[in-house]
C-alpha positions as CSV (number, residue, x, y, z in Angstrom):
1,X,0.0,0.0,0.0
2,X,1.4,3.6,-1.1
3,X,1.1,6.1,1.7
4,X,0.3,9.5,0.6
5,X,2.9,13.1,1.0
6,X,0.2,14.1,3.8
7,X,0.1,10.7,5.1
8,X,4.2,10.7,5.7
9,X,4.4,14.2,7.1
10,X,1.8,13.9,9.8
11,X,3.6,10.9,10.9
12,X,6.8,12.8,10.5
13,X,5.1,15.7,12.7
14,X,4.3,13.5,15.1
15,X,7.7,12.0,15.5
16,X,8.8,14.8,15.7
17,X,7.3,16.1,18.9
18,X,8.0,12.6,20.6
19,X,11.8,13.0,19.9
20,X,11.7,16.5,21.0
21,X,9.5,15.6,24.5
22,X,9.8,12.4,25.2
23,X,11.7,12.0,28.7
24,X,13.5,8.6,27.8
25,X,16.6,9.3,25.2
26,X,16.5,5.9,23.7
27,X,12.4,6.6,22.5
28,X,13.8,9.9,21.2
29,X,16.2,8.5,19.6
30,X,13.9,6.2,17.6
31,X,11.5,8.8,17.1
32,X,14.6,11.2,15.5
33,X,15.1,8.1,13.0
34,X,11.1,7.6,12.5
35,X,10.9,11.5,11.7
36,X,13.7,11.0,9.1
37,X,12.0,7.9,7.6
38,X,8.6,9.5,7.1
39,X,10.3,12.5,5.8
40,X,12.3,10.4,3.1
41,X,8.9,8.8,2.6
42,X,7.1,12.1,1.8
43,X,9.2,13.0,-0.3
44,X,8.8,9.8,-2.5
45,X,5.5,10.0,-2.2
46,X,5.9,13.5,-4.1
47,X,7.4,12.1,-6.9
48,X,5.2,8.9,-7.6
49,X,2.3,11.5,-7.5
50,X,4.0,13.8,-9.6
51,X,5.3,11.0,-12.1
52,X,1.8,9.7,-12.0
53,X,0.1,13.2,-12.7
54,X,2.4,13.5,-15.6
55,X,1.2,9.7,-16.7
56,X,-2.3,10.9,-16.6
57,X,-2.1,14.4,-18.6
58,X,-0.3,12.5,-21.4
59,X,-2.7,10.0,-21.7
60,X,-5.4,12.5,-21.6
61,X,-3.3,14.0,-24.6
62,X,-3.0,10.8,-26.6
63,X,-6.6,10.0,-25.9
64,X,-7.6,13.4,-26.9
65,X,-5.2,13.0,-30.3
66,X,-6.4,9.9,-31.1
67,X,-10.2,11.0,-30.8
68,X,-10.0,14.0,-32.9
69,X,-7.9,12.3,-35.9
70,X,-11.2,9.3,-35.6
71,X,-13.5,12.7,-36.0
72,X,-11.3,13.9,-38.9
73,X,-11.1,10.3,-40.3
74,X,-15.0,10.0,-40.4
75,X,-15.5,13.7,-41.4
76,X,-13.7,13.2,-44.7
77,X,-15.2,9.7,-44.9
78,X,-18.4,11.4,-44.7
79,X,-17.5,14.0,-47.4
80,X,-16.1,11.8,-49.7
């Protein structure tokens, strides 16, 4: 399951707080790495949504292309 940019930074938030609170230095310490993690993870998230935004305009594109050369196709079959 992909985990979404928002997702990894709320998580990251909250790690966060618990590595700069938390009373116990070994938790912090986890929560420093945790933080790190979900930030590394946001940022990959980015990027799939980005690549897959850019997946989705081109084939809107190519659909598009491909429906107006069918028009133009039966226009000047119609004509003809």
């Amino acid at each position: 399951m992909r985990v979404s940019a928002e997702m990894c930074r709320k998580q990251q938030a909250i790690q966060s707080n618990i590595a700069e609170s938390d009373p116990l230095e070994n938790r912090r310490n986890i929560a420093k790495a945790a933080a790190k993690a979900w930030g590394k993870e946001a940022l990959d998230a980015d990027k799939r949504a980005a690549r897959e935004q850019k997946r989705q305009a081109e084939l809107s594109k190519a659909t598009l292309s491909d429906e107006i050369s069918d028009f133009d196709t039966r226009a000047k079959s119609d004509a003809g």
